[in-house]
N, C-alpha and C positions, 0 to 999 in steps of 0.2 A: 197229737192226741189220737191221731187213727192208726198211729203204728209205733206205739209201745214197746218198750222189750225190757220187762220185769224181772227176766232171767240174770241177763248181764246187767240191770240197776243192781243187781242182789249183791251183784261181786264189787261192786264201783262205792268207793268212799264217799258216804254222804247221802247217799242216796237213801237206805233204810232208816237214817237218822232223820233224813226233812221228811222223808213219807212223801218222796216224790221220784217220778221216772225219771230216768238220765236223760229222757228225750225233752221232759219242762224242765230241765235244770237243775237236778235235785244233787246231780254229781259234786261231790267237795273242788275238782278240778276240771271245770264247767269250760273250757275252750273248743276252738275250731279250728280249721287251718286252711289257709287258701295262701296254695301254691301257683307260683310262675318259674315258669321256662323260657328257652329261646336269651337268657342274656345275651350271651356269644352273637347270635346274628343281630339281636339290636341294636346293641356297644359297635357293632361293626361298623353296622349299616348307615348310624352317625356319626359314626369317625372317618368312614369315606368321604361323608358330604363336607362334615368340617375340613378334612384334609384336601380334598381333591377339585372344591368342587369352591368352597371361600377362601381358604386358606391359600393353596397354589394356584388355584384358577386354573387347575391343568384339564377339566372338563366344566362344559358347560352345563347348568341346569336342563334347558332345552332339552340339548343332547341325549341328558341322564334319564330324563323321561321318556324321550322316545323308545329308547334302550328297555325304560322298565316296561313299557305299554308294548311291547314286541316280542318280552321274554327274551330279550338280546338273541333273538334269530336279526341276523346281519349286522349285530354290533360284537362279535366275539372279540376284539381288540379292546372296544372299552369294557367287556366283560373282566377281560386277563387285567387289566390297569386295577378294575375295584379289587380282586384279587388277590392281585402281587405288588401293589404302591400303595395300599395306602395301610395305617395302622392296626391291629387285630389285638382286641384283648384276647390274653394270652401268650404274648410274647412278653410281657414283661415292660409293657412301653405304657410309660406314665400317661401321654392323651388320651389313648385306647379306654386306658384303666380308670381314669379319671370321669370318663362318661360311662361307662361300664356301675362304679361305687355312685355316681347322681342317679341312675335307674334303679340301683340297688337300693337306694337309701328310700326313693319317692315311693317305691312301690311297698317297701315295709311300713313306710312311716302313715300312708293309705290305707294299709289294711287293718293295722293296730288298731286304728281311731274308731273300727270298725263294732258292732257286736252284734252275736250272733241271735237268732232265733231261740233261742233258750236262753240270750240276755247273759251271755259268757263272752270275753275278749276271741276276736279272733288273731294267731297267731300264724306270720309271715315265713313262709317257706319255699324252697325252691327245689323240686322233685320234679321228674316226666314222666316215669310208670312206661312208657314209649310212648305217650300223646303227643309228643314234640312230634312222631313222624306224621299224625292225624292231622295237628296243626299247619305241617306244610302242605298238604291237600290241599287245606283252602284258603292258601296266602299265596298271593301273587309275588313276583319277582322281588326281590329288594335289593338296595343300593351294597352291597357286600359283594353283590355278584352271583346272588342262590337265585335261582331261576324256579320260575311259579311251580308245584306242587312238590318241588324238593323239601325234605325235612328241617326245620329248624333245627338249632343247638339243642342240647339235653341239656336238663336242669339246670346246672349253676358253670358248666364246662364250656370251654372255649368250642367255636364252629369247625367240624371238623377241616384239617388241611390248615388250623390258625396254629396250633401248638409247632411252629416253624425254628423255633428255637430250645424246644425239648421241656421236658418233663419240669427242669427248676423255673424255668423263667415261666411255666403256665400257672405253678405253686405260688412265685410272686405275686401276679396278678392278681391271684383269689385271695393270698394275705392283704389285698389292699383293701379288699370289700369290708363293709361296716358288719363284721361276722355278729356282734352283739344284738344288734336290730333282727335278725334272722331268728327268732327265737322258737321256732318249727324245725330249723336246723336244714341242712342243705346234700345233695348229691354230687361230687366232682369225680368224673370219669376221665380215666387218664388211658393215653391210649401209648403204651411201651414199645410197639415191637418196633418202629426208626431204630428207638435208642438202643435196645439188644441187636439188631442187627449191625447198626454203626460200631458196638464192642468189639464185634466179629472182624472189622476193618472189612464192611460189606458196603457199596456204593448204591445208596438208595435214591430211587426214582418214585416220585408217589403223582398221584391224579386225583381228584375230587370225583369221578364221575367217569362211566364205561366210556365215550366217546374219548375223552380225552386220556384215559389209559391205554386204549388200543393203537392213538396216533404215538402217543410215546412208545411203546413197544415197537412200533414199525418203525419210528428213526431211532433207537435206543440198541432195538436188539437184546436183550437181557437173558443171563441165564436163568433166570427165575422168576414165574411173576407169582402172586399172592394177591389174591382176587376173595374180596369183601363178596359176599351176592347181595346183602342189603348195600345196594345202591342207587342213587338216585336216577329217574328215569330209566334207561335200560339197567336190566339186574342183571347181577356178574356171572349167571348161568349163560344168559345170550352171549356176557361180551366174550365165555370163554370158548362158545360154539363158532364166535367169527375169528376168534384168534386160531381156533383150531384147523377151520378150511382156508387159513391163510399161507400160503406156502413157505413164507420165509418167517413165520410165528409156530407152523404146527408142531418144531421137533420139541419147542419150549415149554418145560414141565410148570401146569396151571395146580397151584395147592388153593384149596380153599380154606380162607378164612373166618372165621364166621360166629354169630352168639346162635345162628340155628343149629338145632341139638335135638328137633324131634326125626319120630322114626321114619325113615325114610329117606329123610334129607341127605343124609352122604350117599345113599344111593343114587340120586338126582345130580348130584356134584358129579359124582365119577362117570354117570353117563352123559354128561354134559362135555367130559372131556377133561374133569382135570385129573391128577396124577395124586391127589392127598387130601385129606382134608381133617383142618384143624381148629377144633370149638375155643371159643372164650366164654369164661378168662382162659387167657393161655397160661400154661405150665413153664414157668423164668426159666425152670432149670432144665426143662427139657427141650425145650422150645430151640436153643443153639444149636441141639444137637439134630431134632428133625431139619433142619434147614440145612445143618452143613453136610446131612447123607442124602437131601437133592442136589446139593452141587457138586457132590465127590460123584454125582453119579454121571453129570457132565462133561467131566475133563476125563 
């Protein structure tokens, strides 16, 4: 009642026929929508427990909370276990996806039942606008392995570092979801460059996180790194400043990859030390061909 908007009722069906604002109801298509995010790390995060933890018995509960209550400072081995053993929706693996479509299902089936303030259906959706990275702020550690204010999964898309088996088996996964029930409709973000650089017959090394990209770079050796800056905890401006005063990393040419695209920001990249810098979405078709004129520039 104290914030009306009789302009846009003017345009919206229904409205000048009940002789009522869009704000009490008066819209012919009278809904709402209330969106979630983060699948990817909750499907995860219970398919660790189920896997790893009743299932194999290969970690103990005890353990697992210790680990979570620590932000796994001094459990990095069970950190790498929740990580690389146990199931991830979006690879394609019926457990994962199995608890992944019961989260899907409970939370549509929740919201539905629901109505809104104008006495309209609310309708189940799954969008992150980028709130998923606000939500990891102020979420502690989870059993997946994401360590306290790391960002959660986006929208309806697997956690990043999960699409382990490429683009068709993360497409499975999401064909498994009960897409009918979503009736707000969904966001899946697929992340290509593995799969265009594997065309290339390129041997890719990836990392969740700057700490763990720079230990692999220094037992790796690479001709090339591609460095995200949105990343969790240290951003990939710093980690490309220590790779840079690193002696046996500094000759290695640092591209930035990145959805930043305001003014500025490539200038910040190149004086951080890298050698390129490339916005998403990226360009399929040209994308092989900047990467194979940093490596031609190497041999």
């Amino acid at each position: 009642e104290a914030f009306p908007i009789p302009y846009v009722s003017s345009t919206l069906a229904g409205c000048v026929e009940n002789a009522k604002d869009a704000t009490q109801g008066g819209a012919k298509y009278n809904f709402a929508s209330i969106v979630g995010r983060g699948v990817g790390t909750t499907a995860d995060s219970l398919a660790a427990l189920k896997h790893l933890v009743y299932d194999t018995r290969a970690v103990g509960m005890d353990g697992l909370l210790a680990a979570l209550d620590a932000n796994f400072e001094g459990h990095d081995g069970l950190r790498m276990t929740l990580r690389t053993k146990a199931p991830k929706y979006g690879e394609d693996d019926d457990g994962a996806d199995a608890i992944a479509r019961d989260l899907v299902t409970f939370f549509c089936a929740e919201v539905a039942r629901e109505r809104s303030l104008r006495g309209g259906a609310f309708r189940p959706g799954f969008f992150s606008y980028g709130m998923h990275v606000i939500d990891g702020l102020f979420l502690g550690a989870t059993p997946d392995g994401r360590r306290a204010g790391e960002p959660v999964s986006n929208s309806f898309s697997p956690s990043n570092g999960a699409e382990r088996r490429g683009p068709t088996a993360a497409l499975n996964s999401v064909a498994k979801m009960p897409a009918t029930m979503i009736s707000n409709g969904y966001a899946l973000n697929m992340k290509l460059v593995r799969t265009l650089l594997q065309l290339l017959r390129i041997r890719v090394l990836e990392a969740g996180d700057a700490e763990n990209g720079i230990q692999t770079a220094l037992q790796e050796l690479p001709e090339l790194i591609l460095m995200d800056i949105q990343l969790p905890g240290m951003d990939g401006l710093e980690a490309t400043r220590i790779i840079k005063q690193n002696s046996a990393l500094k000759h290695v040419p640092v591209v930035a990859l990145t959805s930043y695209a305001m003014q500025g920001d490539e200038e910040r990249a190149l004086a951080a030390g890298c050698s390129g810098y490339i916005t998403k979405p990226i360009d399929t078709k040209r994308f092989p061909e900047i990467i194979g004129a940093f490596l031609s520039k190497e041999k």
